[in-house]
C-alpha positions as CSV (number, residue, x, y, z in Angstrom):
1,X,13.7,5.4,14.1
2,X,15.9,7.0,11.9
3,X,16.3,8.0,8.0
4,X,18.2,5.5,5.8
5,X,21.0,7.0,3.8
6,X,21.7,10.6,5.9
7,X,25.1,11.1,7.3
8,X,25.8,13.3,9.8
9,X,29.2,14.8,8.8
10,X,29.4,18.5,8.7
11,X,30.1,20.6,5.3
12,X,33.4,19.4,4.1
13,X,36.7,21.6,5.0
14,X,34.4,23.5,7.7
15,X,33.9,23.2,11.2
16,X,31.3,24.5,13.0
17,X,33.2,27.7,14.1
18,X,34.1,27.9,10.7
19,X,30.5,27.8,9.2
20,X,29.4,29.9,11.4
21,X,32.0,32.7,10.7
22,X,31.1,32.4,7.3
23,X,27.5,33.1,8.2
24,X,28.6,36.1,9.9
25,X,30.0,36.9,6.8
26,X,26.9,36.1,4.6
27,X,25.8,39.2,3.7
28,X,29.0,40.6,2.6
29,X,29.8,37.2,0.4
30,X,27.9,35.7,-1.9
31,X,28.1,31.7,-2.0
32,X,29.2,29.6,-4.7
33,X,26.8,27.4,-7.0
34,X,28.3,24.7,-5.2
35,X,27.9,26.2,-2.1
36,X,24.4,26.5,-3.0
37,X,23.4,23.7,-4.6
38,X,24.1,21.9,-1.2
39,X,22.6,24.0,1.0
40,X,19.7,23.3,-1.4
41,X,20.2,19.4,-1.0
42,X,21.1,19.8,3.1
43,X,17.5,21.9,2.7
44,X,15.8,19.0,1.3
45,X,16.9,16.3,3.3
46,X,16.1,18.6,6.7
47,X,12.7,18.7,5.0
48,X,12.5,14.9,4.1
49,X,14.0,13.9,7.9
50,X,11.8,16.5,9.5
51,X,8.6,14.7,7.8
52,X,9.7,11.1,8.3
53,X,10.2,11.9,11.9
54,X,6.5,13.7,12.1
55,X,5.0,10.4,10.5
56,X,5.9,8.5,12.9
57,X,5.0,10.6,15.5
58,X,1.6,11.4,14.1
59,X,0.8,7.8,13.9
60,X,2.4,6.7,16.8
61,X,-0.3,7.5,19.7
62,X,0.4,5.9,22.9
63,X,3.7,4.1,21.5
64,X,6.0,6.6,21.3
65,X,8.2,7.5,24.4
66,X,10.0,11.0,23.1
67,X,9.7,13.3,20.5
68,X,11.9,13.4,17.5
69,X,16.0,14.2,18.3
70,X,17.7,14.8,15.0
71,X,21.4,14.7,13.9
72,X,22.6,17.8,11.9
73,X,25.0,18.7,9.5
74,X,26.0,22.6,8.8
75,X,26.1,23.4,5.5
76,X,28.4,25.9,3.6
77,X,25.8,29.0,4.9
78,X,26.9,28.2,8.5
79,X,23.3,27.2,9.4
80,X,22.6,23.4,10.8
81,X,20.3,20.8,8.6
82,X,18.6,17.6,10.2
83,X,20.5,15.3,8.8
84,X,18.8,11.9,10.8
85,X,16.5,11.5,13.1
86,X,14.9,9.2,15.9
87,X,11.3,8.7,17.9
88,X,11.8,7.0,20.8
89,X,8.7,4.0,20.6
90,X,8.1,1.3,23.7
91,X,8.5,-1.8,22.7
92,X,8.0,-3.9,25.8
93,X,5.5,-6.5,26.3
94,X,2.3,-5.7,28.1
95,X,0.7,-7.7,30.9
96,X,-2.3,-9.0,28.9
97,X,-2.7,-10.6,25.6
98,X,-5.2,-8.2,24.0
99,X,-2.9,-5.6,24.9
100,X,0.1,-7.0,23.8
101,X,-2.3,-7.4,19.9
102,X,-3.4,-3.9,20.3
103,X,0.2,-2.3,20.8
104,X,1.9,-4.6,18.6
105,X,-0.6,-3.1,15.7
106,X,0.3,0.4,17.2
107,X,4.1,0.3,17.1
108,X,3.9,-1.1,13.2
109,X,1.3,1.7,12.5
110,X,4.1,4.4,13.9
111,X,7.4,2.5,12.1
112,X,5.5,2.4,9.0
113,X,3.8,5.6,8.8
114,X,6.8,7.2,6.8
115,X,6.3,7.4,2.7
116,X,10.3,5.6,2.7
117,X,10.5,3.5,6.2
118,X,14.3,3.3,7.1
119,X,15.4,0.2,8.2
120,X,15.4,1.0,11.7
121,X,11.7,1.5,11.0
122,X,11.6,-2.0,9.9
123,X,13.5,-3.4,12.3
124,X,11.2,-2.1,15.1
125,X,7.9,-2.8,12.8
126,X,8.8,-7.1,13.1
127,X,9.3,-6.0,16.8
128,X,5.6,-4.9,16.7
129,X,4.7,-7.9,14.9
130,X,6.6,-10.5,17.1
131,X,4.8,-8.3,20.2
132,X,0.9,-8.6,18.3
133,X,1.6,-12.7,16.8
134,X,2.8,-13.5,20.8
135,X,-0.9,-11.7,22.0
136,X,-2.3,-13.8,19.2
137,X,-1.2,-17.0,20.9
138,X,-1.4,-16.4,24.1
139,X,-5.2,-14.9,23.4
140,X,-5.8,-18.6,22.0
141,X,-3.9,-20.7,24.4
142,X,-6.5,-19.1,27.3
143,X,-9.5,-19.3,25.1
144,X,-8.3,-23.2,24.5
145,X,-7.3,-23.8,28.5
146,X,-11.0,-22.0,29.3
147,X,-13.0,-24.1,26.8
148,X,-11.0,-27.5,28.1
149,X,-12.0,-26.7,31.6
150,X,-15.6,-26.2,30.9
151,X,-15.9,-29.1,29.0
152,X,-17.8,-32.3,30.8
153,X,-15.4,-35.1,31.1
154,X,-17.5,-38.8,30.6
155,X,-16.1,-41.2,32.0
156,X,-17.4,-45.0,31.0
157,X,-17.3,-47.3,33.4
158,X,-17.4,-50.9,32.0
């Protein structure tokens, strides 16, 4: 699951040798106030990815398949920023229906645990839901099969 509206493009007119040159340089030279204000901003959103990320992880217990990979950006300091950001989570269907209810709940526990749910997190939340509503059925089409089976069929003979 990944953050909405984070690119991953590095800090405009550097590349990565470049930014990190510049870091080398960092204590001679002082950064601009646009230089700053986005490392500020590239701080924030490493903070806000780095969160989402740990949300879903947190609330993702025996659902999620890897920890959190992120995407980063370097910023005008020559240091890299999560910039995006995924949990792996298991979708797939189990083999009985109750299990299929209880993980369905789990996975849309996990893509919904962030504050601003991406819509990745969405997308794999319906999953969840589509996994719990087939339990659901399947749950009541055995109860239904067991309860017509055990029924006494009377029969009237004229």
């Amino acid at each position: 699951m990944n953050i909405g509206n984070a690119t991953a493009t590095p800090y405009p007119g550097n590349t990565v040798g470049q930014a990190q040159a510049r870091a080398a340089q960092a204590g001679t030279q002082q950064l601009t106030e646009a230089e700053l204000k986005r490392v500020a901003e590239l701080k924030a959103t490493d903070a806000k990815v780095r969160a989402h990320e740990m949300a879903h992880m947190a609330a993702g217990q025996g659902v999620v398949t890897s920890g959190p990979s992120y995407t980063y950006a370097y910023g005008p300091d020559g240091r890299a920023y999560a910039v995006g950001g995924e949990v792996g989570v298991d979708t797939s269907a189990e083999q009985s229906p109750q299990a299929n209810i209880d993980k369905g709940r789990r996975i849309q526990a996990a893509a919904l645990a962030p504050a601003e749910p991406s819509g990745q997190d969405l997308r794999v939340a319906a999953a969840g839901r589509a996994l719990q509503a087939e339990g659901v059925r399947e749950l009541a089409r055995l109860q239904r099969d067991a309860v017509t089976s055990e029924t006494p069929r009377l029969s009237v003979w004229a």
